[in-house]
KETI-655694 format. One record per residue (C-alpha): z, x, y; chain. Coordinates in pm, 1 decimal, padded with zeros to 6 digits, m for minus. Layout:
BEGIN
REC/Z/X/Y/A .
...
***
This chain:
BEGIN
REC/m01280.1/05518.3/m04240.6/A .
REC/m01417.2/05472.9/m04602.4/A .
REC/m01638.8/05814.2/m04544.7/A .
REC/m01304.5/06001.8/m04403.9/A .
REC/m01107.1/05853.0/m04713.6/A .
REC/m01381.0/05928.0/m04990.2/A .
REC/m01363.4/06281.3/m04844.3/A .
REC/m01025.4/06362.0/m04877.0/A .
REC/m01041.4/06233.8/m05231.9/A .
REC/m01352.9/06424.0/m05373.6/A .
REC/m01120.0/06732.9/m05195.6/A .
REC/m00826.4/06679.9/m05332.4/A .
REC/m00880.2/06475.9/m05683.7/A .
REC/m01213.8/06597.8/m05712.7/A .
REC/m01106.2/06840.1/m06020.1/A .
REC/m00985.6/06669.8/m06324.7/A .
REC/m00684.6/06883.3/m06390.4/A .
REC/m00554.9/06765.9/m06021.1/A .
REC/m00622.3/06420.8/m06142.7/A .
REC/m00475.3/06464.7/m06465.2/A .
REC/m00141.0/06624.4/m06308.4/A .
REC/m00109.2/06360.5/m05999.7/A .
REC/m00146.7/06043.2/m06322.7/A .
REC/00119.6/06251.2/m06514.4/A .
REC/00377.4/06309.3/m06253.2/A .
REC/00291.7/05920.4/m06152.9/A .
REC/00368.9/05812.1/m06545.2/A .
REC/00646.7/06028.1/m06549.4/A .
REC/00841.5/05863.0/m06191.8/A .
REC/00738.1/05501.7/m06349.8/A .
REC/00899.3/05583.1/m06672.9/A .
REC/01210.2/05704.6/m06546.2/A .
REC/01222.2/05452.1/m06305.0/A .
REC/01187.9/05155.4/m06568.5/A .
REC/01337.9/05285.7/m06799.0/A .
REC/01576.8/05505.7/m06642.6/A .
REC/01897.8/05369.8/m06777.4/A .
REC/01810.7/05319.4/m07154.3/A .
REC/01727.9/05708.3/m07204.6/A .
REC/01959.5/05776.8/m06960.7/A .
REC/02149.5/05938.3/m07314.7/A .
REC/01833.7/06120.8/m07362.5/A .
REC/01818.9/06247.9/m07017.4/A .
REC/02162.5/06382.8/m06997.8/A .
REC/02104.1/06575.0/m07364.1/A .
REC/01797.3/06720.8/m07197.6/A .
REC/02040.3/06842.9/m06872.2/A .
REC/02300.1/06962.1/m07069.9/A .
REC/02097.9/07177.6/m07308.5/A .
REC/01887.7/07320.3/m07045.5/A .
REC/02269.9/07414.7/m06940.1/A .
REC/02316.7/07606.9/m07216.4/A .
REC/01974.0/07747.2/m07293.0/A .
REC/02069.4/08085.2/m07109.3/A .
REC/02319.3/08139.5/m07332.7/A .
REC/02151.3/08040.4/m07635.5/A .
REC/01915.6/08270.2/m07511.9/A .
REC/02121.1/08547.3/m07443.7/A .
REC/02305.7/08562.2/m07761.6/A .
REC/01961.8/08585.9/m07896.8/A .
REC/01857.0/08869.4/m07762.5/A .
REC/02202.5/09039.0/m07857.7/A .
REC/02060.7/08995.2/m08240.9/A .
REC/02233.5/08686.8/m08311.2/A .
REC/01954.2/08482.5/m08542.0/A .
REC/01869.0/08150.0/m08333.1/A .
REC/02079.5/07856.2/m08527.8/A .
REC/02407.7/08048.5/m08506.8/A .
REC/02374.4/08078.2/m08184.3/A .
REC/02304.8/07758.8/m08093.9/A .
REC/02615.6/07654.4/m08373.8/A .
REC/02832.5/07868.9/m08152.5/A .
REC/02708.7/07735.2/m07811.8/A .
REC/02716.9/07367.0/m07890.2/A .
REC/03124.5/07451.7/m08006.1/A .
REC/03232.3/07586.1/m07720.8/A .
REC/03034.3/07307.9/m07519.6/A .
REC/03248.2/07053.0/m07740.5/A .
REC/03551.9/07267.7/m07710.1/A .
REC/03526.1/07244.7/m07352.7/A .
REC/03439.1/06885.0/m07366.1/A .
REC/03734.2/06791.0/m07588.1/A .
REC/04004.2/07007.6/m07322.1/A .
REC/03874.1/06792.6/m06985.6/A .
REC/03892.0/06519.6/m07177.2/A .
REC/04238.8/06571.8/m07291.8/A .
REC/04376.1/06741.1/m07038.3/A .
REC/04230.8/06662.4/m06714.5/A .
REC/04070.8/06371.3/m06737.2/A .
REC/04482.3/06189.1/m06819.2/A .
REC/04606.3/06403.9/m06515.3/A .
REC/04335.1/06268.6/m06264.1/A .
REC/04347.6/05898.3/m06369.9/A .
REC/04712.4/05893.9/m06285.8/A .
REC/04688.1/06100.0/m05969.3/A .
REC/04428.0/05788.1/m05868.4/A .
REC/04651.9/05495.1/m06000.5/A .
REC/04943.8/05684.0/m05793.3/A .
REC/04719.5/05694.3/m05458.3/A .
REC/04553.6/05341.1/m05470.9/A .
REC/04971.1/05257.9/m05510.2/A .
REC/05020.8/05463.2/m05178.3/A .
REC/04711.1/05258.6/m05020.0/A .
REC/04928.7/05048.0/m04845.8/A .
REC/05171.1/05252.0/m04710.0/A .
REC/04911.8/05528.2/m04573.6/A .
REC/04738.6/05194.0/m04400.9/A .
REC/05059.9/05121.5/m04239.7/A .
REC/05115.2/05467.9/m04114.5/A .
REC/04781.0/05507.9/m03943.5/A .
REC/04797.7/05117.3/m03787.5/A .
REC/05103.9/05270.9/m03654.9/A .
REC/04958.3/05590.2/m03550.1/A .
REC/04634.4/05423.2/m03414.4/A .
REC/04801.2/05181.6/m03213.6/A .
REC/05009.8/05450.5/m02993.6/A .
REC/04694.8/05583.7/m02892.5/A .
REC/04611.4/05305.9/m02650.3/A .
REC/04946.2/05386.2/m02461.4/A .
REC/04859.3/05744.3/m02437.4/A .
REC/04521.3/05763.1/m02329.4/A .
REC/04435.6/05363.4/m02228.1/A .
REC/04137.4/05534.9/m02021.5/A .
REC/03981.4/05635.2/m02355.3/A .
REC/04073.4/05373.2/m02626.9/A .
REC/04237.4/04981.9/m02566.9/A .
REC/04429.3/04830.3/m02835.3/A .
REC/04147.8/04530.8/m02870.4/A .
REC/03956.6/04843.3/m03022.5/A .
REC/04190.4/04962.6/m03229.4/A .
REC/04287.4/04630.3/m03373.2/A .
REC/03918.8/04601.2/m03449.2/A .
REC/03909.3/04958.5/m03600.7/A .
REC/04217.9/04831.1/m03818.3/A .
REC/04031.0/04493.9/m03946.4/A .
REC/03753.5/04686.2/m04031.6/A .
REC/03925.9/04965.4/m04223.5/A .
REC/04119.0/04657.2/m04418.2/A .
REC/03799.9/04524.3/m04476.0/A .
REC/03672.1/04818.2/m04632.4/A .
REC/04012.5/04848.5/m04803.0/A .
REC/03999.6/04474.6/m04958.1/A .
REC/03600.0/04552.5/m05094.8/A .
REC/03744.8/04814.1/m05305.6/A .
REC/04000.5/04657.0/m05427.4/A .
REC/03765.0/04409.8/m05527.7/A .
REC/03519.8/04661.9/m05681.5/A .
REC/03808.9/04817.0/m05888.7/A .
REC/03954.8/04449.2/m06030.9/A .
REC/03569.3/04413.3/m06161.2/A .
REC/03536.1/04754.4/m06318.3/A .
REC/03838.9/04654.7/m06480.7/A .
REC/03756.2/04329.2/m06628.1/A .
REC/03413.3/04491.4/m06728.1/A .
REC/03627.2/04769.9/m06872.2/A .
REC/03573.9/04712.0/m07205.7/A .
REC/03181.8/04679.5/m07201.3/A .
REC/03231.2/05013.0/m06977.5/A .
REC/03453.5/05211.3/m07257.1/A .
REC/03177.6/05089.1/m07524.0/A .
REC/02933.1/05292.8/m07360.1/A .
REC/03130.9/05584.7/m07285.8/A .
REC/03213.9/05596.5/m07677.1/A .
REC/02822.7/05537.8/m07745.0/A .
REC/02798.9/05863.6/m07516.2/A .
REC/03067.7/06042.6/m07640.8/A .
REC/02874.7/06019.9/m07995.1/A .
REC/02493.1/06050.3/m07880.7/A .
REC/02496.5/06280.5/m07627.5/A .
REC/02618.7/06572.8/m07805.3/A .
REC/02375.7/06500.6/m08131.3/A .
REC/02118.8/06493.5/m07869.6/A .
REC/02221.8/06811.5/m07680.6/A .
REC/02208.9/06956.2/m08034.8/A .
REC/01881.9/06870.2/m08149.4/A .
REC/01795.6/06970.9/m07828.6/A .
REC/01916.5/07341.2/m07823.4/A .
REC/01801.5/07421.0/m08170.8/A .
REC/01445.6/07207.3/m08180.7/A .
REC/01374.0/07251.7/m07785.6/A .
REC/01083.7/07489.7/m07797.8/A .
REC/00885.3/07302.6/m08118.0/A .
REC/00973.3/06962.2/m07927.6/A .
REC/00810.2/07092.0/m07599.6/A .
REC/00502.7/07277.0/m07796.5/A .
REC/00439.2/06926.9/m07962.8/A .
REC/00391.4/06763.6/m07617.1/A .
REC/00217.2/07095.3/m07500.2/A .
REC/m00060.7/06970.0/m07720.3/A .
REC/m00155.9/06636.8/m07560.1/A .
REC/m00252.9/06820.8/m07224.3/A .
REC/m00589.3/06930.9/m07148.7/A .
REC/m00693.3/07271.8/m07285.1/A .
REC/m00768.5/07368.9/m06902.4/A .
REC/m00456.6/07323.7/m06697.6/A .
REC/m00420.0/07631.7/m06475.5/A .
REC/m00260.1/07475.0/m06164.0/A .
REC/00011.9/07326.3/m06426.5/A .
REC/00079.2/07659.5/m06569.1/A .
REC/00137.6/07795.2/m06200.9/A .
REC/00389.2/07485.4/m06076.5/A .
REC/00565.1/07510.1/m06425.6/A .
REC/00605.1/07906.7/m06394.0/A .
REC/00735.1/07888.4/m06009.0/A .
REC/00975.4/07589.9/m06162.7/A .
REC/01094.9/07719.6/m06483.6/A .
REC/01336.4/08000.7/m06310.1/A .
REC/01398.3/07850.3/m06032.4/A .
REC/01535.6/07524.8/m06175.6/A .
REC/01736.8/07719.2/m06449.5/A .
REC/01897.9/07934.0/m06187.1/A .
REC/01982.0/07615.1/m05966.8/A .
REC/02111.2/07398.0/m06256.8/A .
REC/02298.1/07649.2/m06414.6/A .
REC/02409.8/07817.0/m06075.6/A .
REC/02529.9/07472.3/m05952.9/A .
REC/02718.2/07415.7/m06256.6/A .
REC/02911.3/07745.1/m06234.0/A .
REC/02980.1/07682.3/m05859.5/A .
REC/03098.1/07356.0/m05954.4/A .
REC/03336.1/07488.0/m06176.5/A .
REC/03422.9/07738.4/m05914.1/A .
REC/03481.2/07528.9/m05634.2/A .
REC/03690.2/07337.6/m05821.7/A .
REC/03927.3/07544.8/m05990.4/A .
REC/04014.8/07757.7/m05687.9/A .
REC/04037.2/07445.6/m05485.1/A .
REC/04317.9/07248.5/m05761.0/A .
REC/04471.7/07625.8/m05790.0/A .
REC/04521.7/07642.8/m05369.2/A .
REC/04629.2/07228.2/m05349.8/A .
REC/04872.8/07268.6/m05591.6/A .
REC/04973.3/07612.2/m05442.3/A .
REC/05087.4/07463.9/m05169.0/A .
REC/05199.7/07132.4/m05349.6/A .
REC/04983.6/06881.2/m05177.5/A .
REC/04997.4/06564.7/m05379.2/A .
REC/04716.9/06414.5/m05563.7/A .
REC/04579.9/06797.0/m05631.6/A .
REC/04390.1/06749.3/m05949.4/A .
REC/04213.4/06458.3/m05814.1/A .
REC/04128.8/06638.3/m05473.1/A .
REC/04012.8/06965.8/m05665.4/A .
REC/03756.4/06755.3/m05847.4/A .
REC/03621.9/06576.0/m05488.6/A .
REC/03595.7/06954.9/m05356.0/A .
REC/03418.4/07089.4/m05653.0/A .
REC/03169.8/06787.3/m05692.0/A .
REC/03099.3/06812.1/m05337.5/A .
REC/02939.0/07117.5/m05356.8/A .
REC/02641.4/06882.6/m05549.9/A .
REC/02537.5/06768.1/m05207.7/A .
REC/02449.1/07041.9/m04976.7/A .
REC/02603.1/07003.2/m04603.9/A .
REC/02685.1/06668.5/m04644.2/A .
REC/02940.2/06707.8/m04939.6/A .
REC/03168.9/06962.0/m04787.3/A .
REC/03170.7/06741.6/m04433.9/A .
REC/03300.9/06440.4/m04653.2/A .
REC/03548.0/06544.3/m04865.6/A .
REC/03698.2/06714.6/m04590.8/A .
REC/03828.1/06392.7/m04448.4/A .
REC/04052.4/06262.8/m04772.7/A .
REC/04199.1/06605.8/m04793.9/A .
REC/04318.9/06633.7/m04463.6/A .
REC/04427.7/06258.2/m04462.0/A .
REC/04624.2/06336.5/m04762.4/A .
REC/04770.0/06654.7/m04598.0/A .
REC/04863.0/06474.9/m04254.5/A .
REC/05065.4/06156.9/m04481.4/A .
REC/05260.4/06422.1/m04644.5/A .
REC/05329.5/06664.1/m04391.1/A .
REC/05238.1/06543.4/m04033.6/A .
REC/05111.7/06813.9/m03804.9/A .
REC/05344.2/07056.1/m03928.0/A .
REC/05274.1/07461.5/m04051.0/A .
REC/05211.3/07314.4/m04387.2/A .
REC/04949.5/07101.1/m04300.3/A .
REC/04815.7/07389.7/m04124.2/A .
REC/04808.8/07657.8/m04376.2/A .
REC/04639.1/07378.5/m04619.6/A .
REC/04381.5/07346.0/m04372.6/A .
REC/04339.8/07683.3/m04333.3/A .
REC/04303.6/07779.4/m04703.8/A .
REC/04060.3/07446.4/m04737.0/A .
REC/03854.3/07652.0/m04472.7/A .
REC/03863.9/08009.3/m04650.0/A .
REC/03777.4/07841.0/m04957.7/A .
REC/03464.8/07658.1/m04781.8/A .
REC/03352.1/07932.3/m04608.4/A .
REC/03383.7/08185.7/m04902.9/A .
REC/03157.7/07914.5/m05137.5/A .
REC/02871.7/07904.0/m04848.7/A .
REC/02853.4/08255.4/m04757.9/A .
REC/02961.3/08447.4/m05051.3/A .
REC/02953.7/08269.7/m05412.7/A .
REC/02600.6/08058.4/m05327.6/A .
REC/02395.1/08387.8/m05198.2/A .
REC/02549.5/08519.7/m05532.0/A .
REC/02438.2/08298.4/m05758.6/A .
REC/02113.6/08136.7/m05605.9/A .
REC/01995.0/08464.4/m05437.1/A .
REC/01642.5/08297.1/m05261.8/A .
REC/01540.7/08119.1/m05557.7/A .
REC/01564.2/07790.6/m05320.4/A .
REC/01366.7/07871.9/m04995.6/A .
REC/01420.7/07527.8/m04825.5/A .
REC/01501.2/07422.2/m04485.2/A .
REC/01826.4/07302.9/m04422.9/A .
REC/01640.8/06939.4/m04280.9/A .
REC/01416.1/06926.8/m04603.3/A .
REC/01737.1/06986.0/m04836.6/A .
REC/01863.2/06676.5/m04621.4/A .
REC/01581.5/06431.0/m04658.4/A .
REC/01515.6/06570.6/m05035.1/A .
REC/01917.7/06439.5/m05156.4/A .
REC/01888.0/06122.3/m04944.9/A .
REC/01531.7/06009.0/m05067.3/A .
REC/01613.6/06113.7/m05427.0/A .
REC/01964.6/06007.9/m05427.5/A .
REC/01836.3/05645.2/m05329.4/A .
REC/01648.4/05658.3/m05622.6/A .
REC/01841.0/05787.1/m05922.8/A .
REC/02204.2/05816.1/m05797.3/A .
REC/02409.8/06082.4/m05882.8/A .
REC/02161.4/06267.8/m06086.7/A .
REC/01892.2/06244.5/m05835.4/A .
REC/02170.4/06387.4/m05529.0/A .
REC/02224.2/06662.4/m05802.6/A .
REC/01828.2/06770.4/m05858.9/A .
REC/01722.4/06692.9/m05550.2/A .
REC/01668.6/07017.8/m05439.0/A .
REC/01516.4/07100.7/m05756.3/A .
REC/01289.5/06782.9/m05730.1/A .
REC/01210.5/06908.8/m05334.6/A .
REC/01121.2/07257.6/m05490.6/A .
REC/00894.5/07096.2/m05736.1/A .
REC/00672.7/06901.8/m05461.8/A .
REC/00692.9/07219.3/m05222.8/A .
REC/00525.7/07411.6/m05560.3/A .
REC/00256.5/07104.6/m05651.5/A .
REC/00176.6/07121.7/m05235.6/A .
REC/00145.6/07470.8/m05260.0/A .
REC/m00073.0/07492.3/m05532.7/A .
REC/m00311.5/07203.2/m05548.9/A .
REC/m00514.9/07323.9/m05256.1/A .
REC/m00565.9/07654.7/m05441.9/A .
REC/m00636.6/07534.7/m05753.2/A .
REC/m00898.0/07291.9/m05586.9/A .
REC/m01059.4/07568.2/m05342.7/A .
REC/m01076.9/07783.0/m05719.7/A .
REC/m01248.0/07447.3/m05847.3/A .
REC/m01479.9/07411.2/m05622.4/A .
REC/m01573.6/07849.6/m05575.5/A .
REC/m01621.3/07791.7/m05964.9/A .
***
């Protein structure tokens, strides 16, 4: 066993850049998981400027000199900002203090719904089960009405931070855009002059991450607009709030669209019943789905991602343990980044050893 183990390491750590890029990545995971929530500031300025980098970019290359366009990119990114703040943000709170209102009545509805069942079809479903169904779901129901009467007693520690955000993030999303390139250049210099295999993983990462973080972003956007446009179309209730679920769901692949599903056509069904209304909703919902998974994500991710469907899976579950939202939201970059460093290490140590 020691011979079989000693082999595999003089194969695989053998050359000091492998060694070098396995204790980095390990420092790197530590530090973010220790200290994950005190730069978490830091770490969304870093996101948010690698955002808008394209377009920094891009109005460089038009002949736009470098600070103005980062002065006009970090406006609209404040303008932008400042309006969901303003105007959405209001809108979406009340939408939510409206539904957790109609909680109890929706409850009511489906015990009522859910306990006809068991005289329609007694072969399938008894009312002991549905009773037990109904405890459960009030259960559920009574945990998050728990969870919101602590968020708001901690709501004033809670709005501190936000304001602490609201000020540091966007210095640090500016420092970012214009000083990015001299800030990564400076930590250029403390790796090893030979560092071949982390050239390769960073060049196979550096497009495909922008075009996922930025294309996710748009499609976010996207998702959302069209879906709050179609909701209140049709005048569903709650439409702001449901347009944001539908457009953040798009963050977790598969999964997201299968969840959010269910509050929209609960929504829909309180309303309406099973009438044409509820229909058509559903309908549009569907067009809307379909049109974002076969039409606007070959558009804007072409095959930068080349995962399987049961890697994308395992990548947002294992990653989304770990860091949350932010971790469901890169985990297919993250997955990318280990298919890369698999990819490559066994070249770069078969070019180490030829050598």
């Amino acid at each position: 066993m020691r011979k079989i183990l000693s082999k595999w390491i003089d194969q695989y750590f053998s050359d000091e850049e492998a060694l070098f890029l396995f204790l980095l990545l390990g420092g790197a995971l530590l530090a973010i998981w220790v200290l994950g929530q005190p730069l978490a500031p830091v770490i969304a300025g870093v996101i948010l400027a690698f955002l808008m980098q394209g377009m920094v970019d891009w109005l460089c290359e038009k002949g736009m000199p470098h600070l103005a366009s980062v002065a006009l990119v970090f406006v609209l990114f404040l303008g932008f900002v400042s309006g969901f703040l303003i105007f959405v943000m209001p809108i979406v709170w009340q939408q939510l203090v409206n539904l957790f209102n109609e909680a109890p009545r929706m409850v009511a509805e489906m015990q009522a719904l859910l306990l006809v069942l068991p005289e329609r079809y007694p072969d399938l479903i008894s009312e002991t089960q549905v009773r037990e169904l109904i405890a459960a779901a009030a259960t559920e129901l009574s945990r998050l009405g728990q969870w919101v009467l602590t968020f708001s007693l901690n709501s004033i520690t809670g709005i501190m931070t936000i304001l602490i955000y609201l000020v540091l993030v966007p210095i640090l999303v500016f420092f970012f855009l214009k000083d990015g390139r001299r800030l990564m250049s400076g930590w250029v210099a403390f790796l090893p002059p030979k560092r071949e295999m982390m050239t390769r993983v960073w060049h196979e990462m550096d497009d495909q991450i922008a075009n996922y973080v930025r294309g996710k972003a748009i499609e976010i956007m996207i998702v959302g607009v069209v879906s709050y446009v179609t909701f209140a179309f049709f005048g569903i209730n709650y439409a702001a709030l449901l347009g944001i679920l539908v457009g953040l769901s798009v963050v977790i692949p598969y999964i997201g669209a299968a969840v959010v599903t269910l509050p929209v056509m609960l929504i829909a069904l309180f309303q309406w019943g099973w009438s044409n209304e509820f229909m058509y909703l559903m309908i549009a919902y569907g067009v809307i789905q379909a049109l974002d998974g076969n039409v606007l994500v070959p558009l804007l991710f072409s095959e930068a991602v080349n995962l399987h469907p049961v890697s994308i899976i395992v990548a947002v579950l294992v990653f989304g343990s770990f860091w949350g939202f932010w971790g469901v939201f890169f985990a297919i970059p993250l997955a990318t980044l280990v298919k890369a460093i698999v990819s490559a290490w066994p070249k770069a140590v078969e070019e180490a050893a030829a050598e």
